[in-house]
DSSP file (Angstrom, degrees, kcal/mol; ACC not computed):
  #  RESIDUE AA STRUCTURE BP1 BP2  ACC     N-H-->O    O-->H-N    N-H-->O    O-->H-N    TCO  KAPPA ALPHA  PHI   PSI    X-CA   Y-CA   Z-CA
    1    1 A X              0   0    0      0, 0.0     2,-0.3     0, 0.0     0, 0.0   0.000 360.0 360.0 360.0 126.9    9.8    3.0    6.9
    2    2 A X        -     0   0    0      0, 0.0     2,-0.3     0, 0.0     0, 0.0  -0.732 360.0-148.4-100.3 145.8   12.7    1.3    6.5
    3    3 A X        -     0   0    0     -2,-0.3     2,-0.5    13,-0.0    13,-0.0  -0.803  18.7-138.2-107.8 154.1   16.5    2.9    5.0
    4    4 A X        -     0   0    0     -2,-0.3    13,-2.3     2,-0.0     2,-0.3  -0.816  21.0-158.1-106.2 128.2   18.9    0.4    2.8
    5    5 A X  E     -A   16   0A   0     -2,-0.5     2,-0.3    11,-0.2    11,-0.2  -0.852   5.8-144.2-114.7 154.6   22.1    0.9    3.8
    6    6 A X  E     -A   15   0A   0      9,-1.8     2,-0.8    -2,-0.3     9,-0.5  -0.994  11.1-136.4-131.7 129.1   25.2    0.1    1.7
    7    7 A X        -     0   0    0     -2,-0.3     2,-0.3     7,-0.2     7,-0.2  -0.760  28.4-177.4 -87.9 123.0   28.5   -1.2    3.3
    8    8 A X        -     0   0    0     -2,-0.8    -2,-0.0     4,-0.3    12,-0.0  -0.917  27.8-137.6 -94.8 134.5   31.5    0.7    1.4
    9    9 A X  S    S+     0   0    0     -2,-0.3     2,-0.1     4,-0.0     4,-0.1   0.012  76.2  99.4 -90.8  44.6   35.3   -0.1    2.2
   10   10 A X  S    S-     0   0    0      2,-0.4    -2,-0.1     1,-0.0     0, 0.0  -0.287 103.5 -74.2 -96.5-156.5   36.1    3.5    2.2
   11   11 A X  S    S+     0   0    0      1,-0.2     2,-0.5    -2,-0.1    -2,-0.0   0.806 128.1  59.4 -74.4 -40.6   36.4    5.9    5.3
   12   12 A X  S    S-     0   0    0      1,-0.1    -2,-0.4    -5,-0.0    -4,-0.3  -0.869  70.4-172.4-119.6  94.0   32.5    5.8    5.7
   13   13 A X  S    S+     0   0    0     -2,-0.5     2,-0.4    -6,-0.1    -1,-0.1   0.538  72.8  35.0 -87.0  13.3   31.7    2.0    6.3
   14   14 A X        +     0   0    0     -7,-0.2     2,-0.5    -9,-0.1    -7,-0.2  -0.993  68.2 178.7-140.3 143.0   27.5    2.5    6.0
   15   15 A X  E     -A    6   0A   0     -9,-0.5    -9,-1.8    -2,-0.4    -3,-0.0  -0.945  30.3-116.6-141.9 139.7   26.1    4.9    3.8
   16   16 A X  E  >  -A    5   0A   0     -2,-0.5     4,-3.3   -11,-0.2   -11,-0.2  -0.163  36.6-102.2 -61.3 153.1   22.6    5.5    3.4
   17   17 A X  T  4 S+     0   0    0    -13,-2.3   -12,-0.1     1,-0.2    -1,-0.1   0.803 115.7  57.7 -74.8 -12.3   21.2    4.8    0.0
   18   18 A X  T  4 S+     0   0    0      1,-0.1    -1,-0.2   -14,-0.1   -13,-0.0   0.677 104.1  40.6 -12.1 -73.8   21.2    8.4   -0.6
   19   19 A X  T  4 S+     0   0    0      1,-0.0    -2,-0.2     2,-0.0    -1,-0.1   0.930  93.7 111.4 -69.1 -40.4   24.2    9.4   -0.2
   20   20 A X     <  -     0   0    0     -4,-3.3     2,-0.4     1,-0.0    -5,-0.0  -0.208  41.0-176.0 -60.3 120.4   25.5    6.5   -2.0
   21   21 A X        -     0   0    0     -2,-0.1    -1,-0.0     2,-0.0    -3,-0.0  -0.891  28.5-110.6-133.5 107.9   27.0    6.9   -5.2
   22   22 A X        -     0   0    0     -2,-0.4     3,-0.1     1,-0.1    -1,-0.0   0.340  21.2-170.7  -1.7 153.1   28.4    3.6   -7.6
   23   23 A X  S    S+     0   0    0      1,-0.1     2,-0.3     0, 0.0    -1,-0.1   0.206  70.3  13.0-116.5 -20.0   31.7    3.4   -7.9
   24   24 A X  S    S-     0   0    0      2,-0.1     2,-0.6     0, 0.0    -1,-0.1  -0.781  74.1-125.8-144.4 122.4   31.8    0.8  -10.5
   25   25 A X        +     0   0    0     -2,-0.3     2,-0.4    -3,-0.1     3,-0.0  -0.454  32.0 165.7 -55.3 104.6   29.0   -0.7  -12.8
   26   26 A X        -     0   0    0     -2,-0.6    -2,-0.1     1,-0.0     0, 0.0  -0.996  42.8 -98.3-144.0 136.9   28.5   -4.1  -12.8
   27   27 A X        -     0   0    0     -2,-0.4    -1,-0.0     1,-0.1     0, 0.0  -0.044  53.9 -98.5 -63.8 137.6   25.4   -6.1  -14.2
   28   28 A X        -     0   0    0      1,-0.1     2,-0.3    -3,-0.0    -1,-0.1  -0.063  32.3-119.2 -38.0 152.3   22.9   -7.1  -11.5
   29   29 A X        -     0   0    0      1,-0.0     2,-0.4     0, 0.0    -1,-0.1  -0.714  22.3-123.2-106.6 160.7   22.8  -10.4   -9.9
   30   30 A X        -     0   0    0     -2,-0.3     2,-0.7     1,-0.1    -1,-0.0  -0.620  30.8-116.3 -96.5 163.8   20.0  -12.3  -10.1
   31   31 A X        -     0   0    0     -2,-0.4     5,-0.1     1,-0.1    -1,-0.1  -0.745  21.8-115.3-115.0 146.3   18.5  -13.4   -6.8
   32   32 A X     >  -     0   0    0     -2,-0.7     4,-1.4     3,-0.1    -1,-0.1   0.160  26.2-122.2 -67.8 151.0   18.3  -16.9   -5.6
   33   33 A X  H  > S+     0   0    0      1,-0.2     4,-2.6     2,-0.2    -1,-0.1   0.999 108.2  61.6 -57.8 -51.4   14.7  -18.0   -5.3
   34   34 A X  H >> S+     0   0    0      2,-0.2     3,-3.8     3,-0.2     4,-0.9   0.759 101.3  50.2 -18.9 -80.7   15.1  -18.9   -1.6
   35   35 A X  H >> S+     0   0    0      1,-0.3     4,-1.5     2,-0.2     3,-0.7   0.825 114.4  48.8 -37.6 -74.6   16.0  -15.3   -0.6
   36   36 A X  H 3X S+     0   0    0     -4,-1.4     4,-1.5     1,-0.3    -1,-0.3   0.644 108.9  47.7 -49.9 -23.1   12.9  -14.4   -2.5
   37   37 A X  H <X S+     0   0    0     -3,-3.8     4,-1.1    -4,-2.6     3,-0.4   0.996 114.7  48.0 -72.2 -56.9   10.4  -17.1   -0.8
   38   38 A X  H XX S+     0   0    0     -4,-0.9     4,-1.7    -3,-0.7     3,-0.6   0.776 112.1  57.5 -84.3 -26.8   11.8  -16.0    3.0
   39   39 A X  H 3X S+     0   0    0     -4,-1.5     4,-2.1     1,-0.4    -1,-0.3   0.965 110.7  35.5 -73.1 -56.3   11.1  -12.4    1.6
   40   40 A X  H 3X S+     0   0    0     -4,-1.5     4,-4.2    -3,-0.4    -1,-0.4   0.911 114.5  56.0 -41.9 -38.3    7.8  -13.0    1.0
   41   41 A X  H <X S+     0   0    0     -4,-1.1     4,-4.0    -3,-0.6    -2,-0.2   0.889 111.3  51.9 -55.8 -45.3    7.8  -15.3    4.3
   42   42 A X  H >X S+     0   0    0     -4,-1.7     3,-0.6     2,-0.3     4,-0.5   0.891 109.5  44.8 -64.4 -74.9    9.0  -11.9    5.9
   43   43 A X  H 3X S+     0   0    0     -4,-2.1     4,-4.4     1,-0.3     5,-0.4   0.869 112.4  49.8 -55.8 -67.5    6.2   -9.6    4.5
   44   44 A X  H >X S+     0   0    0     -4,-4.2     4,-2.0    -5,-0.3     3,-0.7   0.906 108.0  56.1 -36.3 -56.6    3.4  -11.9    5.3
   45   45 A X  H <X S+     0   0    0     -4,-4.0     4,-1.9    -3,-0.6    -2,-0.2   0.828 117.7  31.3 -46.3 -39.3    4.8  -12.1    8.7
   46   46 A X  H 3X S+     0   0    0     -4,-0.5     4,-1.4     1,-0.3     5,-0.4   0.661 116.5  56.8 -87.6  -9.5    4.7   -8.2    9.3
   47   47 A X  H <X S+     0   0    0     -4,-4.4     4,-2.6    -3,-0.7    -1,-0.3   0.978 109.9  48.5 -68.4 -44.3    1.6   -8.0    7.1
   48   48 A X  H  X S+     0   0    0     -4,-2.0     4,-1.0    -5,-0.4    -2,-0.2   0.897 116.7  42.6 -42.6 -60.4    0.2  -10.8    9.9
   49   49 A X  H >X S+     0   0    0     -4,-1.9     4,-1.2    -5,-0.3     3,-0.5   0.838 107.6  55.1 -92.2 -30.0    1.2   -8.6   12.7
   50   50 A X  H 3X S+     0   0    0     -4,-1.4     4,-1.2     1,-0.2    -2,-0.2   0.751 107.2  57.5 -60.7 -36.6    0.2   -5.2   11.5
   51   51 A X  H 3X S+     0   0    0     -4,-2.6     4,-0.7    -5,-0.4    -2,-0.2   0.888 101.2  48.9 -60.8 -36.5   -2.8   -6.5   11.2
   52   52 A X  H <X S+     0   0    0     -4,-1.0     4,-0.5    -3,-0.5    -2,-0.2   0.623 110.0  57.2 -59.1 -48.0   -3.2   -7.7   14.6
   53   53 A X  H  X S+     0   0    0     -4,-1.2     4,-1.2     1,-0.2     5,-0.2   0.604 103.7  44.6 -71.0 -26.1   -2.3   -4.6   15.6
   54   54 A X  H  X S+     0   0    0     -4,-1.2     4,-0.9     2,-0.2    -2,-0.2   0.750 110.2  58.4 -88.0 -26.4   -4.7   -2.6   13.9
   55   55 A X  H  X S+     0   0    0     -4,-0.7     4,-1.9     2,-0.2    -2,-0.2   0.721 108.5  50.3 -46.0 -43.9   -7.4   -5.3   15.1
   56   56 A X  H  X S+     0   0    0     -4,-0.5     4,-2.2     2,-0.2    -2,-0.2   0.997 113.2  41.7 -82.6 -63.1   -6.2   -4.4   18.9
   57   57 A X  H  X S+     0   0    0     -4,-1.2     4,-1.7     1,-0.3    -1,-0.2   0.925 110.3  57.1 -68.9 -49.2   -6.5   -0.6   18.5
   58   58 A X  H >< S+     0   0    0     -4,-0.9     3,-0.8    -5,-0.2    -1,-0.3   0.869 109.7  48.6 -28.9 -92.6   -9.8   -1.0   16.6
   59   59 A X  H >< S+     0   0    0     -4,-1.9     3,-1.1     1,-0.2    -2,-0.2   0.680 102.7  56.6  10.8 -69.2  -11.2   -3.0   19.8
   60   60 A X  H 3< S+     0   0    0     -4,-2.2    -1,-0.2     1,-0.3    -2,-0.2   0.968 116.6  34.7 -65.9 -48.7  -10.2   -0.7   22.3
   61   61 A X  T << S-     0   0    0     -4,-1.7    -1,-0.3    -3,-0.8    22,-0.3  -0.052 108.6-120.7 -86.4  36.6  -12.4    2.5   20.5
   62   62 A X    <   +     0   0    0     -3,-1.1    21,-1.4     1,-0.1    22,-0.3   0.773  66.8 143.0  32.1  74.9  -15.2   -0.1   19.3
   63   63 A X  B     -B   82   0B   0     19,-0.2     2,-0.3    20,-0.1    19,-0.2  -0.880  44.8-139.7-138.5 171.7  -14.5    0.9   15.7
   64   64 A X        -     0   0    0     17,-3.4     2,-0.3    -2,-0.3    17,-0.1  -0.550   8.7-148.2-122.0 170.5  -14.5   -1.9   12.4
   65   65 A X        -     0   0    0     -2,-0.3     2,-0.3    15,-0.2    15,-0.2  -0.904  23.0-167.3-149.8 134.7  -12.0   -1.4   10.1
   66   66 A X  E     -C   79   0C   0     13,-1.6    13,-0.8    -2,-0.3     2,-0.5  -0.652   9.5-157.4-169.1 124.5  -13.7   -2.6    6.3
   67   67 A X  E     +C   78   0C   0     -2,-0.3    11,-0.2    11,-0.1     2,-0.2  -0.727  29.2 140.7 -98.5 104.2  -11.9   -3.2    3.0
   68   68 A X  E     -C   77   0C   0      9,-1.7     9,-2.5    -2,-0.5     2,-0.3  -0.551  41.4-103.9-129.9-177.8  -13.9   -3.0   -0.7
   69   69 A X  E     -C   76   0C   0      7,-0.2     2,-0.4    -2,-0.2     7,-0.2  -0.949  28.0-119.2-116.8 146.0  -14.3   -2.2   -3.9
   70   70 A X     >  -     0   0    0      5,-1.3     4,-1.3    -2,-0.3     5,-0.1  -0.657  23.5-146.5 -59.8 126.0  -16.2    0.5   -5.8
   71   71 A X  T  4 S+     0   0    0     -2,-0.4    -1,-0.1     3,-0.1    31,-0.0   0.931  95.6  34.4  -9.2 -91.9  -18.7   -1.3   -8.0
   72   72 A X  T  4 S+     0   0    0      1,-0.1    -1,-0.1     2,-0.1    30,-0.1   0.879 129.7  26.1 -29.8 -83.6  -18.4    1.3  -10.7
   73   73 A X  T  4 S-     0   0    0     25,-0.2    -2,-0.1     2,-0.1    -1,-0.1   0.787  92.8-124.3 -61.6 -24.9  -14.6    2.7  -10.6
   74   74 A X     <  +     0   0    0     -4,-1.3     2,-0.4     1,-0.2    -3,-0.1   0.543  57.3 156.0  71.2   7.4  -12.7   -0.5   -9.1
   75   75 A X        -     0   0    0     23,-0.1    -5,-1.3    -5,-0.1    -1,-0.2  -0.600  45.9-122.7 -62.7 122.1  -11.4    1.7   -6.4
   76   76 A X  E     -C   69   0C   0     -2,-0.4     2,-0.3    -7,-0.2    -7,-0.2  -0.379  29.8-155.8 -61.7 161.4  -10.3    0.1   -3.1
   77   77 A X  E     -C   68   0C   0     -9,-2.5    -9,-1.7     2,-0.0     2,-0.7  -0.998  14.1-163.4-127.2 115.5  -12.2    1.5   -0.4
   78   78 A X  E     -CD  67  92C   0     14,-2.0    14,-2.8    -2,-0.3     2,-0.4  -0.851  13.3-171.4-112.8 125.9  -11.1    1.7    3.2
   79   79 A X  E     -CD  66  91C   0    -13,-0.8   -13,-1.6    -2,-0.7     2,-0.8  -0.968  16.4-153.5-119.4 121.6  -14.1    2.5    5.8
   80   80 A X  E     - D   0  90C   0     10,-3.9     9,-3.2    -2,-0.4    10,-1.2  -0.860  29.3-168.0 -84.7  92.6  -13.6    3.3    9.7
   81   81 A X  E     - D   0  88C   0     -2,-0.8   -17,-3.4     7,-0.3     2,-0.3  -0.824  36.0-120.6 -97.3 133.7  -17.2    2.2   11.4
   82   82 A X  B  >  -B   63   0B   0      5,-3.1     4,-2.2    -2,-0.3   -19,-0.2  -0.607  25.8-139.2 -81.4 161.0  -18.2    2.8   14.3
   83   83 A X  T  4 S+     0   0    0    -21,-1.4    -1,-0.1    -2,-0.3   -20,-0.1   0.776  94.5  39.3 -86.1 -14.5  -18.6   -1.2   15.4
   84   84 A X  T  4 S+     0   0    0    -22,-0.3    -1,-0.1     1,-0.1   -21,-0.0   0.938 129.4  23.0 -76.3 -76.2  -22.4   -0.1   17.5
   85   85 A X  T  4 S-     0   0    0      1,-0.1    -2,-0.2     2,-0.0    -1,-0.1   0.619  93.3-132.9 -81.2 -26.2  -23.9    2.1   15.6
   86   86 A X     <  +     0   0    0     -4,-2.2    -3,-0.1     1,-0.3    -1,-0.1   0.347  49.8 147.0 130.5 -48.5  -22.5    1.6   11.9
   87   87 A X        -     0   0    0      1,-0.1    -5,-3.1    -6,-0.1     2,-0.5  -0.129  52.1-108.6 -72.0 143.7  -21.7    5.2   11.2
   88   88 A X  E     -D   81   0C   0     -7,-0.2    -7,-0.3     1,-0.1     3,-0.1  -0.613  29.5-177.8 -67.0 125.1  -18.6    6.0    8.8
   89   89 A X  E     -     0   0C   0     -9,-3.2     2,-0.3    -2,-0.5    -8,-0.2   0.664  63.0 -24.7 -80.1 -54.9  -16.2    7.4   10.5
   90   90 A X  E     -D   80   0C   0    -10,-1.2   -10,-3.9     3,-0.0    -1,-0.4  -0.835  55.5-168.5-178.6 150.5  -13.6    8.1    7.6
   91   91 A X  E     -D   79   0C   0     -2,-0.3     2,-0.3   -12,-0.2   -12,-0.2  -0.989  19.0-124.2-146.6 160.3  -13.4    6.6    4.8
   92   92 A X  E    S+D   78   0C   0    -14,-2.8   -14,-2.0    -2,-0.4     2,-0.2  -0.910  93.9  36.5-149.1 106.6  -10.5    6.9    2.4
   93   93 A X  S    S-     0   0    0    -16,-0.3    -1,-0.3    -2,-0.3    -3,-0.0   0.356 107.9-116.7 -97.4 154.5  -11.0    7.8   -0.7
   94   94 A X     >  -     0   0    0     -2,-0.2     4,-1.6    -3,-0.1    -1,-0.1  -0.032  16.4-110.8 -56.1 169.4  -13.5   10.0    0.3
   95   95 A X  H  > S+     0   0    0      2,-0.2     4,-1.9     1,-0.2     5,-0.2   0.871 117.1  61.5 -93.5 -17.4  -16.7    9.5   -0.8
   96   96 A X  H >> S+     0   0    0      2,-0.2     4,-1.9     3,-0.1     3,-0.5   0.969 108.6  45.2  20.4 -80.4  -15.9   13.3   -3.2
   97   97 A X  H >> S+     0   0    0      1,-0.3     4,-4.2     2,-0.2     3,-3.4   0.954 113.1  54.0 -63.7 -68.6  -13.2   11.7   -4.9
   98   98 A X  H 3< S+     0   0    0     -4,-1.6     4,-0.3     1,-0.3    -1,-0.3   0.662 110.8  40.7  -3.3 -61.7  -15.5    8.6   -5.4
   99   99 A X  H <X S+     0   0    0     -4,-1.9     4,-2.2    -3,-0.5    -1,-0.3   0.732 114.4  54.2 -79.1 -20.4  -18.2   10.0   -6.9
  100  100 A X  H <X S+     0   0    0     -3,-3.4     4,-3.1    -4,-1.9    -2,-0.2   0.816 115.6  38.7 -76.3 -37.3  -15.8   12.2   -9.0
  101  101 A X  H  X S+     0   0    0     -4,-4.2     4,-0.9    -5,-0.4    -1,-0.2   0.662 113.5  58.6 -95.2   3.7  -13.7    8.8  -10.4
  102  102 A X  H  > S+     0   0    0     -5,-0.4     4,-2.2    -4,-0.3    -1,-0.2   0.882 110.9  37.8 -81.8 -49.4  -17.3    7.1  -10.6
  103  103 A X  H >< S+     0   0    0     -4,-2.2     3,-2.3     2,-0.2     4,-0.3   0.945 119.9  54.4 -54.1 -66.3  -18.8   10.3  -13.4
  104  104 A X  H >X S+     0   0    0     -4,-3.1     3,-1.6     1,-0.3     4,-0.9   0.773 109.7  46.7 -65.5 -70.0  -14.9   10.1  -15.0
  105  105 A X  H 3X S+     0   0    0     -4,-0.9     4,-1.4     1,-0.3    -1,-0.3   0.492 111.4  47.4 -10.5 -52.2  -15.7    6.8  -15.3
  106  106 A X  H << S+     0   0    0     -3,-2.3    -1,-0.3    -4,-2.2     4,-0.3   0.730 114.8  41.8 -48.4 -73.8  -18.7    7.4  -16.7
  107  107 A X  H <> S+     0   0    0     -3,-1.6     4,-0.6    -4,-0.3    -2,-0.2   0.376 106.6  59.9-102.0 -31.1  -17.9   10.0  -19.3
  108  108 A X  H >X S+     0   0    0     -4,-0.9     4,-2.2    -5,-0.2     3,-1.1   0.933 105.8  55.5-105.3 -83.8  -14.6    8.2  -20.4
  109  109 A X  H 3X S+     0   0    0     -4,-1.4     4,-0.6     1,-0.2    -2,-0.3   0.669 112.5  41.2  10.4 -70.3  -17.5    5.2  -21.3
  110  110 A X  H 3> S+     0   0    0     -4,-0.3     4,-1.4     2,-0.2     5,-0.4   0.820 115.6  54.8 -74.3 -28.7  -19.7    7.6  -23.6
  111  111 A X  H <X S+     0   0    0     -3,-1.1     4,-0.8    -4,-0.6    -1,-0.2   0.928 107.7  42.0 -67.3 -36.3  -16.8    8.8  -24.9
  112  112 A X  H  X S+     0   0    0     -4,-2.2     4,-1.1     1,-0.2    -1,-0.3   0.630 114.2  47.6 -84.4 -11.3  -15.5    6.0  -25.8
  113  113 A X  H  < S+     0   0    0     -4,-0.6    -1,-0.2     1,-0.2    -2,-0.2   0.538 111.9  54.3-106.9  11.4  -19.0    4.1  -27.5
  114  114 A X  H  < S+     0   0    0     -4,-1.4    -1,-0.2     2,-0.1    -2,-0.2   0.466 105.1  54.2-108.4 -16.7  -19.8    7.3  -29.5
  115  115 A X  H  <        0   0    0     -4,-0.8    -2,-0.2    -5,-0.4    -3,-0.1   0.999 360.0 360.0 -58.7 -53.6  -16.0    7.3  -31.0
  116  116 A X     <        0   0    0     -4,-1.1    -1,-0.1     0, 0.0    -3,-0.1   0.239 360.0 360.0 -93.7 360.0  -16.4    3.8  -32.4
């Protein structure tokens, strides 16, 4: 997790974005597209490399890491398999909540083609 800091020329030259409190209002600037491509550039990179990293750790405890969608709800679904055997390991959202947003789902459906 990363903090934004803010540079102030007062007594206190970093202030967290917390503490920090406007001292004058002044319309946002807009920001140049560059800045915004490297940003992107930035995020891929650490998306890239968190990835990698989660690949390594996987490995070493023979686990899958595997990312879907519910059919039914359109929730993503994240599963920890073990990589021999198969077996779920955790999965997030559980498969509870799943079945819970599949019935809302479900219900919200009837509800809605016997109003109309």
């Amino acid at each position: 997790m990363s903090v934004e800091t803010i540079s102030a020329g007062g007594t206190n030259p970093v202030l967290t974005a917390v503490e920090a409190k406007p001292a004058v209002s002044q319309p946002p600037q807009p920001v140049p597209t560059v800045a915004q491509s490297d940003a992107t550039v930035v995020k891929e990179d650490e998306l890239a490399k968190s990835l990698e990293q989660i690949q390594v750790m996987m490995d070493l405890r023979n686990r899958a890491v595997e990312f879907t969608t519910d059919e039914v709800s359109g929730a993503q679904v994240v599963k920890v398999v073990d990589a021999n055997s198969g077996d779920v390991i955790r999965q997030m959202p559980a498969e509870e909540l799943l079945s819970f947003m599949r019935n809302l789902t479900r219900m919200l459906g009837t509800f809605i083609d016997k109003s109309t």
